[in-house]
Residue frames relative to the residue before (quaternion, step in Angstrom):
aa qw qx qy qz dx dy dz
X 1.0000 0.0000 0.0000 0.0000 0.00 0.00 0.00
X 0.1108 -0.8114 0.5514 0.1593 3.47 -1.35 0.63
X 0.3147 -0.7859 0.5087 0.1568 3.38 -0.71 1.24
X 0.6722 -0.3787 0.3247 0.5471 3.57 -1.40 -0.29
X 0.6197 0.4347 -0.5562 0.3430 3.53 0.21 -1.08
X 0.7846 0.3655 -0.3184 0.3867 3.95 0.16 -1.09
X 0.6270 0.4579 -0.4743 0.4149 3.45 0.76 0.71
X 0.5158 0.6171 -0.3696 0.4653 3.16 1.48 -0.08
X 0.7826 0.3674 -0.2136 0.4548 3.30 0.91 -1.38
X 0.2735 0.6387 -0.5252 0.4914 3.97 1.51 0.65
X 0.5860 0.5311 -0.2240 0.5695 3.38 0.28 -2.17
X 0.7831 0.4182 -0.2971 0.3515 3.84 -0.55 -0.61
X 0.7506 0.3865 -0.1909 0.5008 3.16 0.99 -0.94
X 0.6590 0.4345 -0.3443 0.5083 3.69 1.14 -0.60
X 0.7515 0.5343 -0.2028 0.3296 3.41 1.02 -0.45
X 0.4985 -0.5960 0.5443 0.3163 3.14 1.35 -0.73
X 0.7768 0.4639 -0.2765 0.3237 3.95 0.27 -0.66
X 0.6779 -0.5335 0.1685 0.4768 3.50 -0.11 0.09
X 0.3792 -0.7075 0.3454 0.4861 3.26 -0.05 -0.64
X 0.4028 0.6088 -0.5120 0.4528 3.61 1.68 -0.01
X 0.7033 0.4024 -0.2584 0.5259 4.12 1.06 -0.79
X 0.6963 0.4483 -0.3132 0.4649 3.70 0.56 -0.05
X 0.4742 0.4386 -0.4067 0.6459 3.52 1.90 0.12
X 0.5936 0.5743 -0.3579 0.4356 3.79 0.48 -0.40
X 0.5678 0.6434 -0.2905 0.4233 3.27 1.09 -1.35
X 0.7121 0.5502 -0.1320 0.4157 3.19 0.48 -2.02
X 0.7384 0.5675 -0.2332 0.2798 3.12 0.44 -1.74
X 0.5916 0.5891 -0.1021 0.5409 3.09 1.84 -2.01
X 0.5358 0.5747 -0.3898 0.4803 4.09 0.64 -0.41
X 0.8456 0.3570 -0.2586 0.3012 2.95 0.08 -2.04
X 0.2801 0.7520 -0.3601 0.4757 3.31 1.61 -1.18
X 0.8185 0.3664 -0.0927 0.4326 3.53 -1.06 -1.97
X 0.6973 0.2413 -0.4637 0.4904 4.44 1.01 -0.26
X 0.4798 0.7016 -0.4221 0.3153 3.34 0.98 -0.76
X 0.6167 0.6083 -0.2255 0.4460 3.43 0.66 -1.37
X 0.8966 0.1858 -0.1184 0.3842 3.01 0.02 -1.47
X 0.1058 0.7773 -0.3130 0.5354 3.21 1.31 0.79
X 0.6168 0.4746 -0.1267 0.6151 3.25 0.29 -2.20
X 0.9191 0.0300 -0.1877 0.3450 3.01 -0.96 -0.53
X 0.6152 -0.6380 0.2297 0.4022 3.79 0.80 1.38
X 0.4138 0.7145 -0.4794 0.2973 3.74 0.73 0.32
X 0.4804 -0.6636 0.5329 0.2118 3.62 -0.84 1.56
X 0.2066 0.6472 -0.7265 0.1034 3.87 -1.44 0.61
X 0.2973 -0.7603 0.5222 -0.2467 1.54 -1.25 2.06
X 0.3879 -0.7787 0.4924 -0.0253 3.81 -0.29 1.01
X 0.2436 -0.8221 0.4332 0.2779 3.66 0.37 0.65
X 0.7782 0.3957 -0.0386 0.4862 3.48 -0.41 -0.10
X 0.6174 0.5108 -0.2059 0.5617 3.81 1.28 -1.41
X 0.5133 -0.6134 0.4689 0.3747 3.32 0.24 -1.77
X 0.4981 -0.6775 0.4836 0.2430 3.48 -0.80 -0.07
X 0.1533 -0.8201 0.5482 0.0589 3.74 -1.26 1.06
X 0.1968 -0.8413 0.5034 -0.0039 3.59 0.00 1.47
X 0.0482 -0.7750 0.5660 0.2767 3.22 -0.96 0.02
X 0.5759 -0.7267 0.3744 0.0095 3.61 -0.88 1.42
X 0.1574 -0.6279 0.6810 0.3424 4.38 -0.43 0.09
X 0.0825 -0.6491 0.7111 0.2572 3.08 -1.70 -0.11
X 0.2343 -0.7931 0.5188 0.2166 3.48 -0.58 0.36
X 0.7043 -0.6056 0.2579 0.2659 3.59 -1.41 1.20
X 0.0072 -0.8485 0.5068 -0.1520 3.45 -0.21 0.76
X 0.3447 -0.6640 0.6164 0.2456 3.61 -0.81 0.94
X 0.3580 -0.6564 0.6481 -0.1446 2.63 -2.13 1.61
X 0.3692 -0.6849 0.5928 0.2077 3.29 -1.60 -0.47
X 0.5605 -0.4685 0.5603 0.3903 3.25 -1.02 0.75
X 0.1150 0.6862 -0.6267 -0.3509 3.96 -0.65 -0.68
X 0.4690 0.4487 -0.5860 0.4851 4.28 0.40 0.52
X 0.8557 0.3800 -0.0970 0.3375 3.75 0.38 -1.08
X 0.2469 -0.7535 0.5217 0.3148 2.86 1.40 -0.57
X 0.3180 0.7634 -0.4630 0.3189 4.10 0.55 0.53
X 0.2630 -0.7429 0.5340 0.3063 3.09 -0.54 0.65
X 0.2187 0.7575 -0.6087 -0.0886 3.88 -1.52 -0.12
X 0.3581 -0.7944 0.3780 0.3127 3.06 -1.10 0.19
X 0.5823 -0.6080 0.4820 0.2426 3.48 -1.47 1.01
X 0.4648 -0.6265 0.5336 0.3267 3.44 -1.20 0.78
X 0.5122 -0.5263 0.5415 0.4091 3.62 -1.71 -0.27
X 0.0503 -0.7509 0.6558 -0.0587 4.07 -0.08 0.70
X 0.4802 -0.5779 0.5885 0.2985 2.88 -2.06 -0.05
X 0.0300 -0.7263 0.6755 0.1239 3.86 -1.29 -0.21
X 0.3854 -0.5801 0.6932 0.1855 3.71 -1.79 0.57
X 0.1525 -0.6345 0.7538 0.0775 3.55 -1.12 1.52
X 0.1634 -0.5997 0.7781 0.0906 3.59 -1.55 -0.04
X 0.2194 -0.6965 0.6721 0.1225 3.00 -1.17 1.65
X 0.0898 -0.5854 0.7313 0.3382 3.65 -1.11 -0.62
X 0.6094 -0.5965 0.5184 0.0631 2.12 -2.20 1.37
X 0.5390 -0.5607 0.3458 0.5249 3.74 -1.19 0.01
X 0.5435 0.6390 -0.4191 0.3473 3.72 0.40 -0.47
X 0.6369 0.5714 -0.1691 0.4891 3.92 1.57 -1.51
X 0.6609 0.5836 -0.2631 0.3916 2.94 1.18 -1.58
X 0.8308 0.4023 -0.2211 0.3146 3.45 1.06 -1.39
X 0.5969 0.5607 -0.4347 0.3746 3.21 1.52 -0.41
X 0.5098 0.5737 -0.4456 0.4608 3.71 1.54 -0.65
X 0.5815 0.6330 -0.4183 0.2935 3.54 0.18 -0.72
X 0.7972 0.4913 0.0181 0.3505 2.65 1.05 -2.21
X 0.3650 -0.7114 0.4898 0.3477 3.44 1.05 -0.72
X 0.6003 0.4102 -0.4785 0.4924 3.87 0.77 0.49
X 0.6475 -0.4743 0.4505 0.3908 2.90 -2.00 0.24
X 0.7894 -0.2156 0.4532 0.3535 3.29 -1.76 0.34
X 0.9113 0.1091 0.0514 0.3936 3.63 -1.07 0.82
X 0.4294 0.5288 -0.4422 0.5835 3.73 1.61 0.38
X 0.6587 -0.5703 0.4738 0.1281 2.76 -1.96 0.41
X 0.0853 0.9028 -0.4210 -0.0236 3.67 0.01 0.75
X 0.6211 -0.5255 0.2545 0.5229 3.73 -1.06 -0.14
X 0.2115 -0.7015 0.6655 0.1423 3.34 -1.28 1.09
């Protein structure tokens, strides 16, 4: 797993800046999707992907210890598309932004 701190210290290392400013960097991003988020606005990352936020509508459930039924409220949720750049390196098995077979 990679956490912020090791995405900071990426950002540091591709960049050149410290890493007290490449935590800022990070920190200042997530911050800036988070936000917009809040207030249901889509961002959208060329290449990365895109973070929507979604309705769900209310729908009957189950207990799963009890097996009860109840019913579930309507709520929101965040999908994440990937992008075509994400898509291919998953596909591919390389990192993000390598060179693959064309």
């Amino acid at each position: 797993m990679v956490g912020k701190g090791d995405l900071a210290q990426q950002v540091a290392q591709k960049t050149g800046m410290p890493r007290t400013q490449a935590t800022k960097a990070v920190d200042a991003l997530i911050e800036s999707v988070q936000g917009a988020i809040a207030k249901r606005e889509e961002v959208r990352i060329t290449g990365f992907g895109s973070w929507r936020v979604t309705e769900t509508k209310a729908r009957k459930g189950r207990n799963p210890r009890t097996g009860a039924a109840l019913q579930i409220k309507a709520g929101h949720r965040v999908s994440f598309r990937p992008g075509s750049k994400l898509s291919e390196a998953v596909k591919g098995g390389r990192a993000a932004g390598g060179r693959g077979r064309r």
